[in-house]
N, C-alpha and C positions, 0 to 999 in steps of 0.2 A: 504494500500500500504506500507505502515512504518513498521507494522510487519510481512509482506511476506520478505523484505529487511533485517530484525531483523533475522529472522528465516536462512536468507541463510547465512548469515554471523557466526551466531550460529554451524550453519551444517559444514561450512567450518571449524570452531575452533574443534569442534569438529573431523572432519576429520584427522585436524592437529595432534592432539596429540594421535593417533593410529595409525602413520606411525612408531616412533620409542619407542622401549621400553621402552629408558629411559625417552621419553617424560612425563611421572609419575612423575618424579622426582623434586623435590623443593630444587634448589639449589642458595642461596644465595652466592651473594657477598660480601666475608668477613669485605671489606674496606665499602661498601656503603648501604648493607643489600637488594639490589633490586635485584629480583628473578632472572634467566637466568645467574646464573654464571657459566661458564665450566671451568676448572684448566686445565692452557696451558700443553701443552704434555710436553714439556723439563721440565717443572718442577715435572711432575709425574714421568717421567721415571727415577732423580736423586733421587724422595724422598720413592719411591716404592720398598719396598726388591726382590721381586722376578715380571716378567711381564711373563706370558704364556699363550700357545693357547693351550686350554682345551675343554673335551666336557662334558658337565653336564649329569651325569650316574645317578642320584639319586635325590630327594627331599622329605624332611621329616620338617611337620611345628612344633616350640620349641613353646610349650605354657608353658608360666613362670606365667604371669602377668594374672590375671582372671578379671581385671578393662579392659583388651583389647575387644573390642564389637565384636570382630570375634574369640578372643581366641587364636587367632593366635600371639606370642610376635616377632617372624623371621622365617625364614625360613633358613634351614641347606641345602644346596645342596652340593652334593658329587659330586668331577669334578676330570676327568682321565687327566691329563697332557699329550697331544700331542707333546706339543713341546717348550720348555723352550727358551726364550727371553734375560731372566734376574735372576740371582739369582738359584736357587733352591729349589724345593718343592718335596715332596712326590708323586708317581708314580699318588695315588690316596689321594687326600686331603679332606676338607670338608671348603667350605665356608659360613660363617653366614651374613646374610643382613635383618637388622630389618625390622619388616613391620609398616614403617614411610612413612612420603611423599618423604621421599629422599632414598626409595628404589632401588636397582637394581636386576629386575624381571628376571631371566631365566626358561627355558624351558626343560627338559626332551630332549635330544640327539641334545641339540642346541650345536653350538662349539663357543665361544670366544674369544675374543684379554681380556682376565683380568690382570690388574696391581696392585697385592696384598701386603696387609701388613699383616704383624705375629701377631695373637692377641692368647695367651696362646697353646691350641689344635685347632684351628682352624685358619683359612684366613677372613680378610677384603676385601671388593671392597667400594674405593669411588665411588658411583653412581654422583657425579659433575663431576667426570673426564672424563675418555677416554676410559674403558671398554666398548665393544661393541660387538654384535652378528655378526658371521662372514657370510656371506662374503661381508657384508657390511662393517663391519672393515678390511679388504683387505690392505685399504691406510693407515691406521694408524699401522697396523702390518709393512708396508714397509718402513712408518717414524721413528717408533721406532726402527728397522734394521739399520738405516741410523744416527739419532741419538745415537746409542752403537759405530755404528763402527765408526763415528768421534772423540768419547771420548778416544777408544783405540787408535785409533791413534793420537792424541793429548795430551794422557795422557798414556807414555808406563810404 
């Protein structure tokens, strides 16, 4: 009876972490080191150069490292900017996301809310933050809307 009850609880965790993408993600908290940390939106959207809704055209995996047991060191996805947020990016850029436990997984013709930083020829996504597949990121595209335009107008 204890492991039928073992098992459902397993299946349900289970369950849990294949509703959202970023559920993959291992994201500590910087202050306390305990797992389940997400970086509050107002702070991403002031420490972020560019936030836009883009849709991934492309994916090619960067094998650097031959100690990686898949070979795989990140993954390059190439994403068409839809529709700029914040900041400014290239029509068509390329974003790199190591393949760690605190990756952030997209998909071939998925679209995103991504809030990126400039790293040389390529884009970052914190996978802790707020980067999301749309249109489940719907509400957070309409808070970070809401968020810019309080700043300009409280900061002309």
């Amino acid at each position: 009876m204890k492991s039928s009850k073992l098992f459902r609880v397993l299946l349900m965790v289970v369950a849990m972490l294949n509703i959202n993408s970023n559920a993959y993600s291992l994201c500590l908290d910087p202050d306390t080191n305990i797992s389940g940390y997400k970086k509050s939106l107002s702070k991403e959207v002031s420490e972020h150069d560019s936030i836009i809704i883009g849709e991934v055209i492309g994916n090619n995996p960067l094998q650097v490292d031959g100690s990686d047991p898949e070979g795989v060191t990140a993954m390059i996805y190439t994403v068409k900017a839809i529709k700029p947020l914040k900041g400014n990016t290239p029509r068509i850029f390329r974003v790199q996301v190591e393949n760690d436990s605190s990756r952030y997984p997209m998909k071939k013709g998925e679209k995103h809310i991504l809030f990126l930083l400039s790293e040389d020829e390529h884009y970052l996504v914190d996978s802790c933050g707020n980067s999301t597949p749309l249109p489940d990121g719907d509400k957070v595209v309409k808070q970070v809307q809401k968020l810019l335009a309080n700043k300009v107008h409280h900061h002309p």
